[in-house]
DSSP file (Angstrom, degrees, kcal/mol; ACC not computed):
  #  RESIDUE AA STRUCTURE BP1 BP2  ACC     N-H-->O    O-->H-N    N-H-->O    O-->H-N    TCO  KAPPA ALPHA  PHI   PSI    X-CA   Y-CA   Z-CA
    1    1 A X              0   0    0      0, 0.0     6,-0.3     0, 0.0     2,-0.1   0.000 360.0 360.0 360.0 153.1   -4.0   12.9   22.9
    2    2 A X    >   -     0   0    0      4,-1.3     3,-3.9     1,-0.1     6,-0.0  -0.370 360.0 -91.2 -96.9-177.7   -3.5   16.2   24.4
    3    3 A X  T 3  S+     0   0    0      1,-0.2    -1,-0.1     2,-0.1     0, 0.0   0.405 130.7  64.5 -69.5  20.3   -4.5   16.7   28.7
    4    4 A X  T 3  S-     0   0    0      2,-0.1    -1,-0.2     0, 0.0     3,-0.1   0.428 121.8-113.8 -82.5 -26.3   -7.9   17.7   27.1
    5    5 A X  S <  S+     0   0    0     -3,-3.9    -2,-0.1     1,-0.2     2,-0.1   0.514  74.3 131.5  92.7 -12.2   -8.5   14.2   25.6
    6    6 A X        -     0   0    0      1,-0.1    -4,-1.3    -5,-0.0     2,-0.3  -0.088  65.8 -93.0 -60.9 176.7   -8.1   15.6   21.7
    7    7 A X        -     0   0    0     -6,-0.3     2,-0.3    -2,-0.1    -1,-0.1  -0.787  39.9-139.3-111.2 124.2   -6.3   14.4   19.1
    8    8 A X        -     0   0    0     -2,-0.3     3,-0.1     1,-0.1     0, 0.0  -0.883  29.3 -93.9 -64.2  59.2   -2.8   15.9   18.6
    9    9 A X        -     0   0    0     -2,-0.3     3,-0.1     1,-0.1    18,-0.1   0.732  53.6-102.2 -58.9 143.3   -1.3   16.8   15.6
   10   10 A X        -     0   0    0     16,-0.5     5,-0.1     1,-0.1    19,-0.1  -0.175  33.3 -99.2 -72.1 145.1    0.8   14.1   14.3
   11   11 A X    >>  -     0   0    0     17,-0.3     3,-2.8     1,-0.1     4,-0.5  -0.354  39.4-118.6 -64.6 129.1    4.9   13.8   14.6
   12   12 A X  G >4 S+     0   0    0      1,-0.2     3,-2.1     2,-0.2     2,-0.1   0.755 112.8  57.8 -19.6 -73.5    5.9   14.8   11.6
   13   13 A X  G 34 S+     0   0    0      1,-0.2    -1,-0.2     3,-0.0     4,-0.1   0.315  96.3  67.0 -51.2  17.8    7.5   11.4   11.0
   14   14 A X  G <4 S+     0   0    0     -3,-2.8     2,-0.8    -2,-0.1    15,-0.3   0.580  81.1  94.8 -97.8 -23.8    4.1    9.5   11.6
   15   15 A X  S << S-     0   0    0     -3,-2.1    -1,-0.1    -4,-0.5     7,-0.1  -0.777  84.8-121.0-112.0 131.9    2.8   10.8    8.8
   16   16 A X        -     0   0    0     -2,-0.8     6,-0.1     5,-0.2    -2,-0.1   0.224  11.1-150.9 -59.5 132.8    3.1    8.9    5.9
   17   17 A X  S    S+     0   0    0      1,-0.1     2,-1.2    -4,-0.1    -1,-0.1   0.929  77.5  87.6 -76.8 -25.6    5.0   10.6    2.9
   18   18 A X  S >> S-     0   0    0      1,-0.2     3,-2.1     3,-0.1     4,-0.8  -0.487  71.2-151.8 -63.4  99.8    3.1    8.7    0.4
   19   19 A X  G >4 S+     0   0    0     -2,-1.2     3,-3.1     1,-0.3    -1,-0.2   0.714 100.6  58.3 -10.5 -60.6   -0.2   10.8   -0.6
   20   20 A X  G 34 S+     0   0    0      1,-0.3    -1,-0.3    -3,-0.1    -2,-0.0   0.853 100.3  58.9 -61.4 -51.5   -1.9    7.9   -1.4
   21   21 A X  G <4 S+     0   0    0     -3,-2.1    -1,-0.3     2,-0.1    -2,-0.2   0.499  86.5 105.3 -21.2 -43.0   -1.2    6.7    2.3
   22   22 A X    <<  -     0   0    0     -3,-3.1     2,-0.4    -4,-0.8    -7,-0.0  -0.089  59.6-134.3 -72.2 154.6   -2.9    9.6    4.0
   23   23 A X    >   -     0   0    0      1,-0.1     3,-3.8    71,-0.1    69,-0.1  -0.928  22.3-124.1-122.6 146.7   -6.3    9.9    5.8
   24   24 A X  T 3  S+     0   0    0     -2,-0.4    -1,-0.1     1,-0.3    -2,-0.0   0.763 111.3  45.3 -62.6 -27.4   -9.0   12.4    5.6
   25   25 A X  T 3  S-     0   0    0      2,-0.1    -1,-0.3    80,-0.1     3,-0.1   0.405  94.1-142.6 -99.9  18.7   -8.7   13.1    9.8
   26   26 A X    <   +     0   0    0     -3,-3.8     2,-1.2     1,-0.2   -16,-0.5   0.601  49.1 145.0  50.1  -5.1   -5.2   13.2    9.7
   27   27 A X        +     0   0    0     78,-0.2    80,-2.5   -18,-0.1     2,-0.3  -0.562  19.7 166.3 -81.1 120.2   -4.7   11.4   13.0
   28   28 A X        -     0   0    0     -2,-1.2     2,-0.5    78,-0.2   -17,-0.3  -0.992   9.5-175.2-141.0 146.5   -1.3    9.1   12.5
   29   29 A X        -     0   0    0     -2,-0.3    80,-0.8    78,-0.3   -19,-0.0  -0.998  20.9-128.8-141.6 128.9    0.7    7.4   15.6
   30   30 A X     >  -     0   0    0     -2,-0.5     4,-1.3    78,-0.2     5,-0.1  -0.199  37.7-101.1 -73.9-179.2    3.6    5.6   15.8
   31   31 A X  H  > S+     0   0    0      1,-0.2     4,-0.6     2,-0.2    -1,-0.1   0.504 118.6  56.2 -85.8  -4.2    3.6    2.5   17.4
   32   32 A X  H  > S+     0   0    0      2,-0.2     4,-2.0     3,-0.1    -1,-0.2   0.727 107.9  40.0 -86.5 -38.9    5.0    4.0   20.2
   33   33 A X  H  > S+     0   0    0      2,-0.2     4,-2.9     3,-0.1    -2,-0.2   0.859 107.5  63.6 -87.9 -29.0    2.8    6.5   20.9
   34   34 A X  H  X S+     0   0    0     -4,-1.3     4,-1.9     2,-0.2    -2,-0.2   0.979 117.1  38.9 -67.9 -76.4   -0.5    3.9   20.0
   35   35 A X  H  X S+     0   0    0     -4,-0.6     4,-2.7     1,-0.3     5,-0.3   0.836 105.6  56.2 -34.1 -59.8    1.1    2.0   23.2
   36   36 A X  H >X S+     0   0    0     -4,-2.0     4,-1.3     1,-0.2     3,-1.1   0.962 114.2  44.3 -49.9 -53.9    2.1    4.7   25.5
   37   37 A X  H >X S+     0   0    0     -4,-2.9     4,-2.5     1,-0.3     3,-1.0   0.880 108.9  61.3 -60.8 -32.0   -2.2    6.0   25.2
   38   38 A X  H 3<>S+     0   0    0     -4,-1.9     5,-3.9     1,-0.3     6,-0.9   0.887 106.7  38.8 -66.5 -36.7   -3.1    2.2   25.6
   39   39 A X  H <<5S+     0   0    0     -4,-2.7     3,-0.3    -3,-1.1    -1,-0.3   0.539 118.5  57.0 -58.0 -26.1   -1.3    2.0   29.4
   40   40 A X  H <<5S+     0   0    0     -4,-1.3    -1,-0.2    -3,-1.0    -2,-0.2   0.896 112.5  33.6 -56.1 -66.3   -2.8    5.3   29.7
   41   41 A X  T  <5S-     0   0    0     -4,-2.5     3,-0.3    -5,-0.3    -2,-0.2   0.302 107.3-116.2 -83.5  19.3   -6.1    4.1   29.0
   42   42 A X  T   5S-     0   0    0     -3,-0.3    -3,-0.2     1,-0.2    -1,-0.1   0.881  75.5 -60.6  24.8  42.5   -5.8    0.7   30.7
   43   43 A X  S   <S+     0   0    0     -5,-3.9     2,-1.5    -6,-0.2    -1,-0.2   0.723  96.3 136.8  76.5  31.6   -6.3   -1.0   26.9
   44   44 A X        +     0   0    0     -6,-0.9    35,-0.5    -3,-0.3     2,-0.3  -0.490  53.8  84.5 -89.9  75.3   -9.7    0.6   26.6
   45   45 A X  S    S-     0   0    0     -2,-1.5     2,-0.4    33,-0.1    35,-0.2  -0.851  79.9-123.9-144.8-164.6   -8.5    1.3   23.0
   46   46 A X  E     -a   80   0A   0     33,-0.6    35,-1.9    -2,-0.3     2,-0.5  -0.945  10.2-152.9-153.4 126.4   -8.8   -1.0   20.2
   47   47 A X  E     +a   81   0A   0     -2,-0.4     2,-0.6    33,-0.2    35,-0.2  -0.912  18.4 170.3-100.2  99.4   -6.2   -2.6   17.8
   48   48 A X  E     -a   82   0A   0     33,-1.8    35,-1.9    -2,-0.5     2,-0.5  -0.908  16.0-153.9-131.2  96.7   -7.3   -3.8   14.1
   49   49 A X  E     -a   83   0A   0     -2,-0.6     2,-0.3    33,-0.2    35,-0.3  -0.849  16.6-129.1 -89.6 137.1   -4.7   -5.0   11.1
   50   50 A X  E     -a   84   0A   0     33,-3.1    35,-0.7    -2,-0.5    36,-0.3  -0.736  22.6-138.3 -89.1 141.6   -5.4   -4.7    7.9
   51   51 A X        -     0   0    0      6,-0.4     2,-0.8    -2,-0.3    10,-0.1  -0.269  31.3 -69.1 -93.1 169.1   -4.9   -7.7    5.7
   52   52 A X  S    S-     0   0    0      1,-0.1     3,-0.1     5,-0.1    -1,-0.1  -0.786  74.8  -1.6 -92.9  97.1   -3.8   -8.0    2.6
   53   53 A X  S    S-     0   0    0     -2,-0.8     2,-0.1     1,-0.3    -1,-0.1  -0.420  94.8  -8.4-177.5 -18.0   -4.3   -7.3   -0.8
   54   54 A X  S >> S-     0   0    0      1,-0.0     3,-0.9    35,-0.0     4,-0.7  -0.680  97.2 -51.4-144.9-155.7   -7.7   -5.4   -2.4
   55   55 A X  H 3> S+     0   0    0      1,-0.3     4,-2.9     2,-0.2     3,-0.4   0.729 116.3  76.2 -54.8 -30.9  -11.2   -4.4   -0.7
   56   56 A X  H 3> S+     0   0    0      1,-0.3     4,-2.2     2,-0.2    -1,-0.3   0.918  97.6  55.1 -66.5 -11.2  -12.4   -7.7    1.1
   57   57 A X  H <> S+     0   0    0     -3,-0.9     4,-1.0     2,-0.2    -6,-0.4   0.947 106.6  49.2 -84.9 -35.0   -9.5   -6.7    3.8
   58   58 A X  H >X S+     0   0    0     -4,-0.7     4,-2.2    -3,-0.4     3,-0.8   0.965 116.6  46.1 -46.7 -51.2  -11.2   -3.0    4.4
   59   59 A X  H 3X S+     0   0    0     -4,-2.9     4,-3.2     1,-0.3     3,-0.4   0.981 113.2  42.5 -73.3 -42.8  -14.2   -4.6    4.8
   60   60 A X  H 3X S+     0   0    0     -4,-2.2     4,-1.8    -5,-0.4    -1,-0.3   0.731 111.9  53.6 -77.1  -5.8  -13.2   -7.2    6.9
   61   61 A X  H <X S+     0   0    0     -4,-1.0     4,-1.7    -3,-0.8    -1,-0.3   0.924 108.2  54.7 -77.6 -32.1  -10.9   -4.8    9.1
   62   62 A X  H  X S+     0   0    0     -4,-2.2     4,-3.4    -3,-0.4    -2,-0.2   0.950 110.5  46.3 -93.3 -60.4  -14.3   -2.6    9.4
   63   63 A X  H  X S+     0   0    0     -4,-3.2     4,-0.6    -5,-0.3     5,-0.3   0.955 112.7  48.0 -49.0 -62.2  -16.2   -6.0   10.8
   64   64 A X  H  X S+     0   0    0     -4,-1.8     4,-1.8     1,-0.2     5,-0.4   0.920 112.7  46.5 -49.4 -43.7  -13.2   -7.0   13.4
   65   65 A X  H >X S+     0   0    0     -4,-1.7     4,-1.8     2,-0.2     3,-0.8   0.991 116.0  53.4 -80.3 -37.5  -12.9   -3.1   15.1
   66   66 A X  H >X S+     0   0    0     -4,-3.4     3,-3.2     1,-0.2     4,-1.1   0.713 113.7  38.8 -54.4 -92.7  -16.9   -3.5   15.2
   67   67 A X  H 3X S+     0   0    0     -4,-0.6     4,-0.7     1,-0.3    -1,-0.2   0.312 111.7  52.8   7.2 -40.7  -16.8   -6.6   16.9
   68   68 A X  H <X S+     0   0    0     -4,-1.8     4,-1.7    -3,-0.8    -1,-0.3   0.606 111.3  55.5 -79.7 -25.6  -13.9   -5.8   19.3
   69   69 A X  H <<>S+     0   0    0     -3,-3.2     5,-2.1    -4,-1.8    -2,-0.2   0.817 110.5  37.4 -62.2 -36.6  -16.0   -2.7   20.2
   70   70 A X  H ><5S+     0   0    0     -4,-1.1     3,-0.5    -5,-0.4    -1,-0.2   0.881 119.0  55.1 -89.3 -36.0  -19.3   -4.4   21.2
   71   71 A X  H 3<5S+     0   0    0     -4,-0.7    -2,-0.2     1,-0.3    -3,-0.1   0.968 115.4  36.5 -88.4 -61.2  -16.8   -7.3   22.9
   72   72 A X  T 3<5S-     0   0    0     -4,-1.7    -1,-0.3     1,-0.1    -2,-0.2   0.481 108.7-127.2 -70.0  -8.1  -14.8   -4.6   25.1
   73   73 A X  T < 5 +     0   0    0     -3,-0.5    -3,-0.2     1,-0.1    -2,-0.1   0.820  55.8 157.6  75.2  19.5  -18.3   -2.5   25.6
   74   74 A X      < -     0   0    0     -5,-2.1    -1,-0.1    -6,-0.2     2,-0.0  -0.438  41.8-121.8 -79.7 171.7  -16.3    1.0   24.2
   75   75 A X        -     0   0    0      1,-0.1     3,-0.5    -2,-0.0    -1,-0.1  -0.152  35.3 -97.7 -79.2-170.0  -18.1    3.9   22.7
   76   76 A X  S    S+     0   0    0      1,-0.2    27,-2.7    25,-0.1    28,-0.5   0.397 123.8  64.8-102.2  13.6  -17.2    5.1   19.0
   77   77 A X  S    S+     0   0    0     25,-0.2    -1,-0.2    26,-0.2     2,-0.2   0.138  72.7 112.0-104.0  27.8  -14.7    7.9   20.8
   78   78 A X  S    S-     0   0    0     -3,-0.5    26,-0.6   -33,-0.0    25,-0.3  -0.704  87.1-105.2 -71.1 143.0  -12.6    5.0   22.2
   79   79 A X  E     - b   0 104A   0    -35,-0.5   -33,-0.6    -2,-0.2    26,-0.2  -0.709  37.1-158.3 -88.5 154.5   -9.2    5.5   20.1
   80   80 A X  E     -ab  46 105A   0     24,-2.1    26,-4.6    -2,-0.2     2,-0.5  -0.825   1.9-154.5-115.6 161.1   -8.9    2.7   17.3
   81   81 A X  E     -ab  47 106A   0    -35,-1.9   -33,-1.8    24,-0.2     2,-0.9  -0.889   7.9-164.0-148.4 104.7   -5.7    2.1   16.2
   82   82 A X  E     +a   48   0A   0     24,-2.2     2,-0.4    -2,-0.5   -33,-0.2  -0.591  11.9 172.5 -91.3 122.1   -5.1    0.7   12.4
   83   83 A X  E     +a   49   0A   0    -35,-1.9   -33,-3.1    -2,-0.9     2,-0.2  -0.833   3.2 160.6-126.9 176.1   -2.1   -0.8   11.3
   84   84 A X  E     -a   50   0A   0     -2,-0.4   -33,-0.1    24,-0.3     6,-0.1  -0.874  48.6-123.3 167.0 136.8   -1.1   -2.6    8.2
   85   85 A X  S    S+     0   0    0    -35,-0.7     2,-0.5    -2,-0.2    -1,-0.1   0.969 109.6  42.1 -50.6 -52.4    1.4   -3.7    6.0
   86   86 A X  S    S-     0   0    0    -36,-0.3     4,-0.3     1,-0.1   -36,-0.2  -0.828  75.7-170.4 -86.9 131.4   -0.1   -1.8    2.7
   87   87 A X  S  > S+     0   0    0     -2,-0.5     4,-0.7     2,-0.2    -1,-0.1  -0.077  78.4  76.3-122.5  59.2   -1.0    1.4    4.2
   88   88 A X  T  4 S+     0   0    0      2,-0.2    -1,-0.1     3,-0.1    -2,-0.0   0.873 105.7  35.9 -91.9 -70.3   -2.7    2.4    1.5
   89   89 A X  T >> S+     0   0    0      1,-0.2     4,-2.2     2,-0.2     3,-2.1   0.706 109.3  61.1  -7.6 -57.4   -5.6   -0.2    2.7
   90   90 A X  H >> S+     0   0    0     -4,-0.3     2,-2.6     1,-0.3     4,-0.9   0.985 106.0  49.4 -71.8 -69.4   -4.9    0.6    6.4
   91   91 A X  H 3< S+     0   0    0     -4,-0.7    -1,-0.3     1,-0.2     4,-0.3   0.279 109.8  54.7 -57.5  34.4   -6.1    4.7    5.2
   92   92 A X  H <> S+     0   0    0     -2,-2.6     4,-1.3    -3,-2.1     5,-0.3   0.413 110.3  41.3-110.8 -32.3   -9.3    3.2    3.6
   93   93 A X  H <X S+     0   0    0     -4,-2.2     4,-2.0    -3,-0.7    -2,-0.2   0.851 116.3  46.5 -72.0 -12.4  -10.3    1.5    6.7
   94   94 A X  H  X S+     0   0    0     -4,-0.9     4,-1.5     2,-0.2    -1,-0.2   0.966 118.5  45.3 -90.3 -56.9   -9.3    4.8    9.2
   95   95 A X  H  > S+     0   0    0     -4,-0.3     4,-0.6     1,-0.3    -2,-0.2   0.551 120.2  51.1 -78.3 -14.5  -11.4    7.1    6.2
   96   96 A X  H  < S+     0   0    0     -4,-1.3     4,-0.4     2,-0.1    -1,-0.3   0.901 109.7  37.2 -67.7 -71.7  -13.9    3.9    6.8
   97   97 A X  H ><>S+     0   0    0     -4,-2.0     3,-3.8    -5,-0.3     5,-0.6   0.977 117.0  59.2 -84.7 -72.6  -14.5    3.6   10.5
   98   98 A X  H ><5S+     0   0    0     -4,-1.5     3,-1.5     1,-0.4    -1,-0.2   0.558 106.6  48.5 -30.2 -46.0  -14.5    7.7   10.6
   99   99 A X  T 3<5S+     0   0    0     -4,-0.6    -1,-0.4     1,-0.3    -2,-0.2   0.662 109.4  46.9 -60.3 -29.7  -17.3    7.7    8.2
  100  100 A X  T < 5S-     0   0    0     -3,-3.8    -1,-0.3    -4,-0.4    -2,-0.2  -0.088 134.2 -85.7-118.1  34.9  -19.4    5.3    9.9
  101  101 A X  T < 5S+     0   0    0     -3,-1.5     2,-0.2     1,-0.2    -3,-0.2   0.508  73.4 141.2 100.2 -27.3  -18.6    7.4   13.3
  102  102 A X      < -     0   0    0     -5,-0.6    -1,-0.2    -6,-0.1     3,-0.2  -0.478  33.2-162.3 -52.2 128.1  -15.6    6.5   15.1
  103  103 A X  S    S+     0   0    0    -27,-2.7     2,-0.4   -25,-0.3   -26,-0.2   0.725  76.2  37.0-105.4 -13.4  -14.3    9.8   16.2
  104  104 A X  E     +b   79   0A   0    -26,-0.6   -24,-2.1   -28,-0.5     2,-0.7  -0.781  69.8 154.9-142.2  88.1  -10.2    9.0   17.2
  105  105 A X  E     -b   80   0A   0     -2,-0.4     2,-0.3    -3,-0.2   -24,-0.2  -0.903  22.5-171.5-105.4 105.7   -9.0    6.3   14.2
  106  106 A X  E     -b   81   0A   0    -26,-4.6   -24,-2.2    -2,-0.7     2,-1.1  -0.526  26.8-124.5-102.7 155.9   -5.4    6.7   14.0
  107  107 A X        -     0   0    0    -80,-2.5   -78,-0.3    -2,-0.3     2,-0.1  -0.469  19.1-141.0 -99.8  82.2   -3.2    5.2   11.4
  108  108 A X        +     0   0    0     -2,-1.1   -24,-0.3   -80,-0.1   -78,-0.2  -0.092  33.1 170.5 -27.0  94.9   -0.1    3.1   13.4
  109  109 A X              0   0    0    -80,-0.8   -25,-0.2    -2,-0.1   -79,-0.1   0.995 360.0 360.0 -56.5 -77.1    2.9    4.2   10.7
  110  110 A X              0   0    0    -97,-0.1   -80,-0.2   -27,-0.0    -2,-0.1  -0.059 360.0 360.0 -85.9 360.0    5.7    3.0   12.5
């Protein structure tokens, strides 16, 4: 995030070379950077893997970051921060929680 509190455009090498891979808001973070904003933020952010292998794992990543939301009390512009092995599945759930209102879902690459 820039000193404004936006969303940055992502280092080149965060974003994923497979198309398939990509997310509609573009926001992608290495795992490095997903850390440094958490220390930032004193952990008011929120951390969700997606499981493996077809839809019931979108859906059930969509249920955990709701749940961790309501648990930690954040709003939906607390950053959430999806990682996942397939991150083909990890973009459905960032194009997911965006849709239903989340405003800063990044996709952990690295």
């Amino acid at each position: 995030l820039g000193a404004d509190g936006t969303p940055q455009p992502a280092l080149p090498q965060a974003v994923p070379t497979n198309p398939s891979e990509r997310t509609r808001t573009a926001l992608y973070a290495t795992r490095a950077q997903a850390q440094a904003l958490e220390a930032e933020l004193d952990g008011a952010v929120l951390w969700v893997e997606t499981g493996c292998c077809d839809e019931s794992a979108v859906s059930a990543a969509i249920d955990r970051t709701d749940e961790q939301r309501m648990h930690k009390h954040l709003a939906l512009d607390a950053p959430v921060f999806i990682t996942g092995k397939n991150l083909q599945l990890a973009a459905l759930v960032v194009d997911r929680l965006s849709d239903d209102g989340y405003e800063q879902v990044f996709l952990v690459t690295r």
